[in-house]
C-alpha positions in Angstrom: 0.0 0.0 0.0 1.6 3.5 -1.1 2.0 5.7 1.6 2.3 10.0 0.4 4.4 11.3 2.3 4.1 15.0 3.7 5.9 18.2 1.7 9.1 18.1 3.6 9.8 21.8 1.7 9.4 24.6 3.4 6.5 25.6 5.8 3.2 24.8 5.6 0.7 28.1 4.8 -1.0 29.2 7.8 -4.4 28.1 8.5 -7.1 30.2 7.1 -7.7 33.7 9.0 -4.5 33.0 11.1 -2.7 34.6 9.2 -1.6 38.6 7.6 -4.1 41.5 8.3 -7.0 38.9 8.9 -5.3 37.0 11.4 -4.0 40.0 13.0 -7.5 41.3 13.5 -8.7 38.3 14.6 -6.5 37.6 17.2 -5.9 41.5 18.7 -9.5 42.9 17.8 -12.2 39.9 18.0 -10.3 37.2 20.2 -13.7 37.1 22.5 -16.9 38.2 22.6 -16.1 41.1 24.9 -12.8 42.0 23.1 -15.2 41.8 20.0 -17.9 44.5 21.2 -15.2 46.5 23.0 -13.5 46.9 19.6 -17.0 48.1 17.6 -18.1 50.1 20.6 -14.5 51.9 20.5 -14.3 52.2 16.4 -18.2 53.9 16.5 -16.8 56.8 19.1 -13.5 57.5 17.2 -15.4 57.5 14.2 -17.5 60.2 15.6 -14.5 61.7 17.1 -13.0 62.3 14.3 -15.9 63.3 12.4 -16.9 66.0 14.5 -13.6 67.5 14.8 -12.6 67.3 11.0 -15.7 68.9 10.7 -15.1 71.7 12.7 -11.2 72.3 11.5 -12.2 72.2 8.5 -15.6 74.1 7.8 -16.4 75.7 11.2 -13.0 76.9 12.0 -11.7 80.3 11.4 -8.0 79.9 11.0 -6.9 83.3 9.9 -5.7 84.4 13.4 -2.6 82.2 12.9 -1.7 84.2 9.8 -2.3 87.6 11.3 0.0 87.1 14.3 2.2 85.0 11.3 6.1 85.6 12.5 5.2 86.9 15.9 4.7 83.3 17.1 8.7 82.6 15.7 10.2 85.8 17.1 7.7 87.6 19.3 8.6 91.1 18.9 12.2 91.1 17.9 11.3 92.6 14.4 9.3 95.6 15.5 10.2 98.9 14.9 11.2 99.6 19.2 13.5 96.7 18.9 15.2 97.1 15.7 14.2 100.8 14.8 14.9 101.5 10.7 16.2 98.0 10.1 14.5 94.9 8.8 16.2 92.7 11.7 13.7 89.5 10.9 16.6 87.6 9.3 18.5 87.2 11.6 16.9 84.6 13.5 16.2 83.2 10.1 20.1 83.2 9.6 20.3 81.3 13.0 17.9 78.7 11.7 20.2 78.2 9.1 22.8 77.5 11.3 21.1 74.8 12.7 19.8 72.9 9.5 23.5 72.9 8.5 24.5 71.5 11.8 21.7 68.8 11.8 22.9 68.4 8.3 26.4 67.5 9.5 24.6 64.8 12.7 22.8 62.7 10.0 26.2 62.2 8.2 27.9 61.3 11.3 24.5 59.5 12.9 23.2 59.1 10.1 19.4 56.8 10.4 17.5 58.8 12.6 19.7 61.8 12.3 18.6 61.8 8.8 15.0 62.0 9.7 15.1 64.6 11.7 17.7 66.7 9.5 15.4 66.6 6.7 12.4 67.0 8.4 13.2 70.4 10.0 14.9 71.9 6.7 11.7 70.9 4.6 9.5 72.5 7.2 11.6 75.8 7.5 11.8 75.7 3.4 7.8 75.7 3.5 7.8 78.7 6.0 9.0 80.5 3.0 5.7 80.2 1.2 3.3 81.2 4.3 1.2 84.0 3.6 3.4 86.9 5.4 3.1 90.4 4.7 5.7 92.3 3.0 6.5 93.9 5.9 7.1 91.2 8.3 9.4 89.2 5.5 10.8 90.5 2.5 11.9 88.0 -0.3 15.5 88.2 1.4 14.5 86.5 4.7 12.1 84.2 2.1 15.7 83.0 0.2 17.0 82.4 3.4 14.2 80.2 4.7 14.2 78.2 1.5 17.7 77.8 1.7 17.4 75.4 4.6 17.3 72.7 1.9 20.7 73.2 0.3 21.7 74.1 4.0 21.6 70.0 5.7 22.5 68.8 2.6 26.0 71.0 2.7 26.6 69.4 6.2 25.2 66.0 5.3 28.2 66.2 2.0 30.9 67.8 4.6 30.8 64.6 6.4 30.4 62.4 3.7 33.3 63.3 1.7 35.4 64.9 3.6 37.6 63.9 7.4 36.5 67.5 8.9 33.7 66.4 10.9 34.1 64.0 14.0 31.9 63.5 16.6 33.9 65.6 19.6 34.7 68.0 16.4 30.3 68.1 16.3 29.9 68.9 19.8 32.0 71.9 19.4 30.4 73.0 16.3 27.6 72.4 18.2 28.6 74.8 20.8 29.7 77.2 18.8 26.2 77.4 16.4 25.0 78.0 19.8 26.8 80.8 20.6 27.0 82.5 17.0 22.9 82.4 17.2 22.6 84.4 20.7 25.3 86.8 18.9 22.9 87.5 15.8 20.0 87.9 17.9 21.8 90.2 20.5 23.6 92.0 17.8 26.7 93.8 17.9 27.0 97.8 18.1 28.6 99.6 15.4 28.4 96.5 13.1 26.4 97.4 9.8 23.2 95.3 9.9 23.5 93.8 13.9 22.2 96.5 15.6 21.9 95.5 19.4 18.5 94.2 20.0 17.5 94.3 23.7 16.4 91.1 25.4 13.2 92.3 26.7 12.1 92.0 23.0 13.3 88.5 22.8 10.1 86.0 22.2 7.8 83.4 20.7 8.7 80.3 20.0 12.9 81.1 19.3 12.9 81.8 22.8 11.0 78.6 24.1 13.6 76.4 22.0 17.0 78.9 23.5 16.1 78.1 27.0 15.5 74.6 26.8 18.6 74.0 24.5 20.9 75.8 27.2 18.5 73.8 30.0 19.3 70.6 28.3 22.5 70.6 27.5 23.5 72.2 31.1 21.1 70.2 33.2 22.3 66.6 32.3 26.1 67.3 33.5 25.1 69.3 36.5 22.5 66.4 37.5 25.4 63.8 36.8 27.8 65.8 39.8 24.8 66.4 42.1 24.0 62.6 41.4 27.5 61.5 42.2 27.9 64.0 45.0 24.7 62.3 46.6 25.9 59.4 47.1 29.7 60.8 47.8 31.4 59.1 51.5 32.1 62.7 52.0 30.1 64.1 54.5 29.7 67.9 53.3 29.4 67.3 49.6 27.2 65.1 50.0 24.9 67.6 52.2 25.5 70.0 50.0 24.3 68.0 47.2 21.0 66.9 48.7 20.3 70.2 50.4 20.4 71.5 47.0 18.5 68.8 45.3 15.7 69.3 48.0 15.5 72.6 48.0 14.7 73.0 44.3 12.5 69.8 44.1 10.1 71.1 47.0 9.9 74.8 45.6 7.4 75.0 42.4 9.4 76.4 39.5 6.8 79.6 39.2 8.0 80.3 42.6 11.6 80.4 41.5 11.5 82.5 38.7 9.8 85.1 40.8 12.6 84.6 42.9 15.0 84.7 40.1 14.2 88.7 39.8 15.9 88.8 43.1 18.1 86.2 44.2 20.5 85.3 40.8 21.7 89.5 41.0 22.7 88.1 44.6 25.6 85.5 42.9 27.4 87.7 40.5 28.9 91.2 40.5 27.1 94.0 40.3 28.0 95.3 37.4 28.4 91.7 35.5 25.7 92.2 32.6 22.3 90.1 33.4 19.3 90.1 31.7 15.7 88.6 32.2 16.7 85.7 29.8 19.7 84.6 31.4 18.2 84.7 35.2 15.1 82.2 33.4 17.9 80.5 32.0 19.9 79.7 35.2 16.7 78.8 37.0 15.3 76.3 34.5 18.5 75.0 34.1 18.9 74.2 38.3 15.3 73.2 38.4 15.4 70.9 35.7 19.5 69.8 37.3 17.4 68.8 40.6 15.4 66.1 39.1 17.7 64.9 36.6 19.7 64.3 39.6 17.4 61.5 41.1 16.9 60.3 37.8 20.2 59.3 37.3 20.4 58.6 41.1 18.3 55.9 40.5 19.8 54.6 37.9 23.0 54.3 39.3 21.6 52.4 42.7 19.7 49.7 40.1 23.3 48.2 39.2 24.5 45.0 40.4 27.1 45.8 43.4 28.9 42.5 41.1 30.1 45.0 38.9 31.5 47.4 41.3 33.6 44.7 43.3 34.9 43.0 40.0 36.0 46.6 38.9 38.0 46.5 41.9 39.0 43.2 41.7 40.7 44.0 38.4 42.5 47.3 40.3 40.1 49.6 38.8 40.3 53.4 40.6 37.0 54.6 42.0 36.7 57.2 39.7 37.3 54.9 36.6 34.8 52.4 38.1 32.2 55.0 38.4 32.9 57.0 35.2 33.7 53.9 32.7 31.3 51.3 34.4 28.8 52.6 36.6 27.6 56.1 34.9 27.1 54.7 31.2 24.8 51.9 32.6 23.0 54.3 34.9 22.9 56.6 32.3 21.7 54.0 29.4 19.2 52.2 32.0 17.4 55.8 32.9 17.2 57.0 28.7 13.6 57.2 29.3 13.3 59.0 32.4 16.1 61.5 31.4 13.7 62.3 27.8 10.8 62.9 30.2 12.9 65.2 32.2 13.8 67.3 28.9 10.5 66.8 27.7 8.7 68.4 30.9 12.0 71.2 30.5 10.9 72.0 27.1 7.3 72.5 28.7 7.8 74.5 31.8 9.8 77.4 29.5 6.3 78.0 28.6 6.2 79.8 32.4 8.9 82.3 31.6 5.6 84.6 31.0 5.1 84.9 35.1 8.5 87.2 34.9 6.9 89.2 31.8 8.6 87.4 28.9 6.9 86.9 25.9 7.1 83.2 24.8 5.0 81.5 22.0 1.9 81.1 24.4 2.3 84.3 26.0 2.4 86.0 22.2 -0.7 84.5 21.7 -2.6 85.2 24.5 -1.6 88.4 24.3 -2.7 89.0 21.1 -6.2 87.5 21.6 -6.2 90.0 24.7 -5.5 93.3 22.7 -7.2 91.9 19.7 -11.0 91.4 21.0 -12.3 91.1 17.4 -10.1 88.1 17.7 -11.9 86.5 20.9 -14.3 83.5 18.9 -10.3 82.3 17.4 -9.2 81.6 20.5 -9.9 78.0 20.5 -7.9 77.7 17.0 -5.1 79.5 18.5 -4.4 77.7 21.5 -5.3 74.1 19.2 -2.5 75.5 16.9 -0.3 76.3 20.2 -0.7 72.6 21.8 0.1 71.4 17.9 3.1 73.1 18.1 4.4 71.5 21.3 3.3 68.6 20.3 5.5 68.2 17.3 8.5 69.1 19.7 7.5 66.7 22.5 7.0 63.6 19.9 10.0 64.3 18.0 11.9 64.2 21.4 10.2 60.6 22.3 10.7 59.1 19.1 14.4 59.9 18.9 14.4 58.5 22.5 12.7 55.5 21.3 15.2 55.2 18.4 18.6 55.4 20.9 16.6 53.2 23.1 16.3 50.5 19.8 19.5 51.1 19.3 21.4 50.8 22.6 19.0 47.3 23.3 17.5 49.1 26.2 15.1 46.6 28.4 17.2 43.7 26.7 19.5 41.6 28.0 
């Protein structure tokens, strides 16, 4: 009797609705009964959801408050005529933006992956901004060029690092440092210099200023939190009180309360006649505040390594400070990625409160507007939709590059 045997080739197809966008439904949408009417129940209100919102944003919804305030919500008030009196000064900022597509340009050829995403997605957004509906007044076809120029801009850094040696990573970070610093120059100006008339501080605003004080919060935060972090949990007796008399201090006072303060107190640690302005007393305070909990964070991560590693460290005749620099801090640090995103996430938020010490960021510029503006009071729901949009875009880039280092570094894997 012939017996046929089984295909021994390959895998046999799934079974029938187990498998591809079927399967996938059927086992994450209708697995049960319940599962099953949760999933219709849900669909019908986000269906209605999103009908009745579309429907407003797109038929109800009077938009045109977003192009009248138009580059107020990038620069506040830096291109009026009391700032920058008989000068078109609204490209300089522009020229700073510049700066900073050619730098990105420069991270995706080194980073490259993620870097590229980003890169291109900020020069293709700040080429757009070159086609908003503007008036002449607020941007000439100057500023316009420069704007579209963002293109050309990332991929000139992206070819720097391709075919040439110039560009390293330590080599970035300075650049880095330095585009920094050449942007707070073009904005501040320079006296006597033909076309950077000295703009005052006061006039500093919208959403430039939201992204200068949580860059310089950021980047100043993480190494301060590292020392207080280490200090913490320091054998010596007064640097370690220091450190968590500090850390306590700025974690139990609300950060509205300390920029009030800031008016008073940061004179109180520097000369008196060592310039200060209201942007760099905000600065110092977000920056401590922010230092304070990204302290604990990497606190934390630091006590949720094995003491195994520590003693084998010694057991090899590693230093203390090499154990805790080259073994301890880049697990603690690598373990906590998350935590320390949140941290510059909720930083990027709070410069929003900058307005308590009458600074005029992106939501401030707004409100503000709508206030002097009362023809303007029905918008006010598009205005603050378009506001939360905004941060949005910020916040959600921020996680997904967190999510992408995370990937990359095999975070939560062994």
């Amino acid at each position: 009797m012939a017996v046929t045997n089984a295909p021994t080739s390959g895998q046999l197809p799934p079974p029938r609705f187990e498998g591809g966008i079927a399967g996938w439904i059927r086992e994450n949408l209708f697995s049960s009964w319940f599962n099953g009417a949760l999933t219709v129940a849900s669909s019908v209100l986000i269906i209605l959801a999103a009908w009745f919102c579309l429907r407003w944003a797109l038929m109800d919804a009077d938009w045109s408050v977003i192009a009248t305030i138009g580059g107020g919500f990038f620069i506040g008030q830096y291109n009026t005529e009391l700032a920058c009196p008989g000068q078109n000064c609204f490209w300089r900022p522009q020229a700073g933006l510049l700066l900073v597509t050619a730098l990105l340009g420069m991270v995706w050829g080194v980073v490259g992956g993620v870097g590229k995403k980003v890169a291109l997605s900020v020069a293709v957004v700040s080429a757009l901004m070159a086609f908003l509906p503007y008036s002449s007044d607020d941007m000439g076809l100057d500023v316009r060029i420069l704007l579209f120029i963002n293109l050309p801009a990332v991929l000139a850094g992206w070819a720097l690092v391709r075919y040439t040696s110039l560009i390293t990573v330590q080599r970035l970070v300075v650049f880095g440092i330095i585009t920094f610093l050449l942007i707070l120059l073009l904005l501040r100006g320079l006296p006597g210099v033909p076309g950077l008339q000295p703009v005052s501080v006061v006039n500093w605003g919208g959403l430039t200023l939201n992204l200068l004080l949580a860059v310089a919060g950021i980047v100043l935060s993480l190494p301060i939190g590292i020392a207080l972090a280490l200090g913490r949990r320091s054998n010596l007796p007064i640097v370690k009180l220091l450190c968590v008399i500090f850390i306590e201090i700025f974690r139990g006072v609300p950060l509205i309360t300390l920029l009030f303060m800031s008016q008073v107190l940061v004179p109180l640690a520097f000369p008196e006649d060592f310039p200060q302005n209201s942007v760099f007393r905000a600065a110092i305070i977000i920056t401590l505040f922010s230092s304070a909990y990204m302290a604990e964070n990497i606190r934390g991560g630091l006590q949720a390594l094995s003491r195994g590693q520590v003693e084998a460290a010694r057991a090899l005749g590693l230093a203390g400070w090499q154990t805790t620099l080259l073994i301890e801090l880049p697990q603690a640090i690598r373990n906590v990625i998350p935590a320390i995103v949140g941290q510059f996430i909720a930083l990027f938020k709070d410069t929003s409160l900058v307005y308590i010490i009458g600074m005029l960021d992106v939501v401030e510029i707004g409100r503000a507007f709508i206030q002097g503006n009362p023809e303007y009071l029905d918008n006010a729901r598009e205005l603050f939709i378009f506001l939360a949009i905004v941060f949005w875009i910020f916040t959600y880039s921020m996680s997904y590059v967190s999510g992408r280092i995370e990937e990359h570094m095999g975070v939560g894997r062994r």
